[in-house]
C-alpha positions in Angstrom: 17.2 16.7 8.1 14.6 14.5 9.3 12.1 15.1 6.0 15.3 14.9 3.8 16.2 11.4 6.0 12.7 9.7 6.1 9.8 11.2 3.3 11.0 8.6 0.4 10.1 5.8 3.1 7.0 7.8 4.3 5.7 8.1 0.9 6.4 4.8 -0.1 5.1 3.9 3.5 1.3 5.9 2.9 1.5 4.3 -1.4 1.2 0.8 0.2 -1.6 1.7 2.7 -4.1 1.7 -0.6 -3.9 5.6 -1.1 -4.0 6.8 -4.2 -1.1 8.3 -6.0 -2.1 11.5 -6.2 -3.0 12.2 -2.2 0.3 10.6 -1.1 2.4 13.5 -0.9 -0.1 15.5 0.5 -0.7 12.9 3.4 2.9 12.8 3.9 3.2 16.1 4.1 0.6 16.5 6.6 2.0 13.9 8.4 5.9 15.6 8.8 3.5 19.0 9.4 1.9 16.8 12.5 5.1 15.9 13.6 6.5 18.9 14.0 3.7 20.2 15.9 3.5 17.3 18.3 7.7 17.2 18.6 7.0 17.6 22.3 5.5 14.0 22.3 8.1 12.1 20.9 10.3 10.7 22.9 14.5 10.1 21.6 14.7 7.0 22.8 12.1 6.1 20.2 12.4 5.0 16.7 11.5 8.7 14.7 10.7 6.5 11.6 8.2 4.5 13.6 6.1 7.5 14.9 6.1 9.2 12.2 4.9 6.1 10.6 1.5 5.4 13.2 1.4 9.6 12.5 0.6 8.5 9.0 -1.5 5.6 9.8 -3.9 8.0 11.8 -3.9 10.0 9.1 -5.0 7.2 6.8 -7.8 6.0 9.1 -9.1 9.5 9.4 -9.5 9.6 5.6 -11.0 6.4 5.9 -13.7 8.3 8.1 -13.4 11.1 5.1 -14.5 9.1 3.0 -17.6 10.1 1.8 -16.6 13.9 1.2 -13.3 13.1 -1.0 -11.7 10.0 -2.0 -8.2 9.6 -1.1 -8.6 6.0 -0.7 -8.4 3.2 -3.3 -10.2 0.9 -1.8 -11.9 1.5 2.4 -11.8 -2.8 2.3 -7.7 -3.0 1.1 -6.6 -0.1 3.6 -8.5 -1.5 6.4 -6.6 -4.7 6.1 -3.0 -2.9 5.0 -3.4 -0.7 8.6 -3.8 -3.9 10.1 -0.8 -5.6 8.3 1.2 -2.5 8.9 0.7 -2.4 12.6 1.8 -6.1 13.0 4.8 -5.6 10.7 5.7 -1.9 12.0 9.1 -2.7 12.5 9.7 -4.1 9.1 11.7 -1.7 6.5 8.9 0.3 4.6 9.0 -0.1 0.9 10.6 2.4 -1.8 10.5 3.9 -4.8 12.7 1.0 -6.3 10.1 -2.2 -4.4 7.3 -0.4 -6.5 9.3 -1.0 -10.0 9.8 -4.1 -8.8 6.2 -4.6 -8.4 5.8 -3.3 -12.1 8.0 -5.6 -13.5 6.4 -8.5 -12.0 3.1 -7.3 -12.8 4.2 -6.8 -17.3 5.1 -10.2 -17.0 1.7 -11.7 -16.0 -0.7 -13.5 -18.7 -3.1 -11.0 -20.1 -6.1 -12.6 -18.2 -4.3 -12.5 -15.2 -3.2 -8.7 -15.5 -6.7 -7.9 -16.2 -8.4 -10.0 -13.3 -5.5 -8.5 -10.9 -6.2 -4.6 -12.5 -10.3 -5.4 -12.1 -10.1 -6.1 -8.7 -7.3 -3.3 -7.1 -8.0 -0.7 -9.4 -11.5 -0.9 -10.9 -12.8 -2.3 -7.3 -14.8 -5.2 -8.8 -15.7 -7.7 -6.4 -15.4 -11.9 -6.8 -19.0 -11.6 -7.7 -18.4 -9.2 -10.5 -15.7 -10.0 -11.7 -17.2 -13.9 -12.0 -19.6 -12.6 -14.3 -17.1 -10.3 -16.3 -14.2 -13.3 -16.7 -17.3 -16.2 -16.9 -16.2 -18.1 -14.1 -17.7 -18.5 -10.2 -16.8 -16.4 -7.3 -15.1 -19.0 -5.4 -12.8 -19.9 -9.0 -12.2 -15.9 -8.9 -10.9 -16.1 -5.4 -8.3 -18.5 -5.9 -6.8 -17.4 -9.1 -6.7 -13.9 -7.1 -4.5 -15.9 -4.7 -2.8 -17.5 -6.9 -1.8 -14.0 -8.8 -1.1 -12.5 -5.0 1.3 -15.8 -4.5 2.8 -15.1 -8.2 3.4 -11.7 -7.9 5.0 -12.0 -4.2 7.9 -14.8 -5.7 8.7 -13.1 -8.4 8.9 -9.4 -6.0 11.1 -11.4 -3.3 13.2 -13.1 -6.6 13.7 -10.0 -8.1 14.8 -8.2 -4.7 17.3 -10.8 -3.9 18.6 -10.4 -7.6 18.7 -6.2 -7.1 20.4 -7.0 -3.6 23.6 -8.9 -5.3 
């Protein structure tokens, strides 16, 4: 009952802490296998979603640690950060299935040269350096249109989420 009630957050949950597609079930798996074995530590009172949760995120800092023997991990710099984010916002809803369309949608309707900067640096893991060179522009002009794009992308997701919520 409680894989049935909580794996489409958990996966959705281990997605946005940089891991790669194909790893995420097997994390998630791992992590509802690690909960069952340490049942005797959690505590009802607590929020199962929660633990199960920081479960995962130790799983996701122990790949980090992995790292050099297989790569589960899009990017060691991104996850860093998004275990930090997810710790300070732990008791925010995880995202879904449905927040990741979203995501899609928001990202077709970029400019071309903004889908490709956005793609170069999260997927290809170029750098502001690189990808300077690559778009002929400076690191610092890089660096803002990133966060521009980031700023883009994040309206559009909370416009179209308020427009699914209606």
């Amino acid at each position: 009952m409680l894989v049935k009630e909580h794996q489409a957050g958990l996966r959705a949950f281990i997605r946005r802490l940089g891991v790669r597609k194909d790893a995420v079930d097997d994390l998630a798996q791992e992590a509802f296998l690690l909960a069952h074995l340490e049942m005797e530590n959690f505590r009802a009172s607590e929020d199962f979603g929660k633990w199960l949760r920081g479960l995962a995120r130790n799983l996701v800092r122990n790949e980090l640690r992995k790292l050099a023997r297989r790569c589960r991990i899009v990017d060691e710099g991104l996850t860093q950060h998004l275990l930090i984010q997810a710790e300070l916002n732990d008791d925010e809803k995880p995202y879904t299935q449905e927040d990741f369309e979203v995501l899609q949608s928001c990202l077709s309707k970029l400019p071309e040269r903004s889908k490709h900067l956005i793609m170069n640096r999260y997927e290809d893991n170029l750098n502001a350096t690189t990808l300077a060179e690559k778009f002929k522009m400076t690191a610092t002009a890089v660096r803002l249109a990133l966060m521009r794009i980031r700023k883009q992308l994040k309206v559009c997701f909370e416009k179209q989420a308020i427009d699914v919520g209606s």
